[in-house]
C-alpha positions as CSV (number, residue, x, y, z in Angstrom):
1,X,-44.4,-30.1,12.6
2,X,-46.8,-30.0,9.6
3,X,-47.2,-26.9,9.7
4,X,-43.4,-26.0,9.8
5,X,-42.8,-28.5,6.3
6,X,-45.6,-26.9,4.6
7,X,-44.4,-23.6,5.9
8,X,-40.6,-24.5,4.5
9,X,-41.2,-26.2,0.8
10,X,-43.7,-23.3,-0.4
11,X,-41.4,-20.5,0.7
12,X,-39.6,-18.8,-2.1
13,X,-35.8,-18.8,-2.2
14,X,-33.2,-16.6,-3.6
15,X,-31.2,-19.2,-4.4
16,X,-33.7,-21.3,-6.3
17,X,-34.5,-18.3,-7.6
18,X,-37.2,-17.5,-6.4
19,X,-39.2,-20.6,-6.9
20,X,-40.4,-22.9,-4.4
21,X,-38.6,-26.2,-3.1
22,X,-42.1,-27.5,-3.5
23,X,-42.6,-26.4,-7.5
24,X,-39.0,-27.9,-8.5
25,X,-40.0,-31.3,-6.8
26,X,-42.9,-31.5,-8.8
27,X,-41.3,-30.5,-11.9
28,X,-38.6,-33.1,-11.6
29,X,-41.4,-36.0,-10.4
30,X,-42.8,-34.7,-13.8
31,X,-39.7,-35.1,-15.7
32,X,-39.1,-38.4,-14.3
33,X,-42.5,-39.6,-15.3
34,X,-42.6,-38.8,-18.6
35,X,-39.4,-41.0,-19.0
């Protein structure tokens, strides 16, 4: 099952374009902590 999350948040998607699940949760973490 680890394997399969991992797997899922650093894949690319088209309709994030092309970034990661896993790079936009970090930048909005970051944008919430510098608040």
């Amino acid at each position: 099952i680890g394997f399969i999350e991992e797997w899922m948040n650093t894949l690319p998607r088209k309709i994030l374009d092309y970034r990661t699940p896993e790079e936009l949760f970090e930048k909005y973490l970051d944008e919430i902590y510098a608040a």
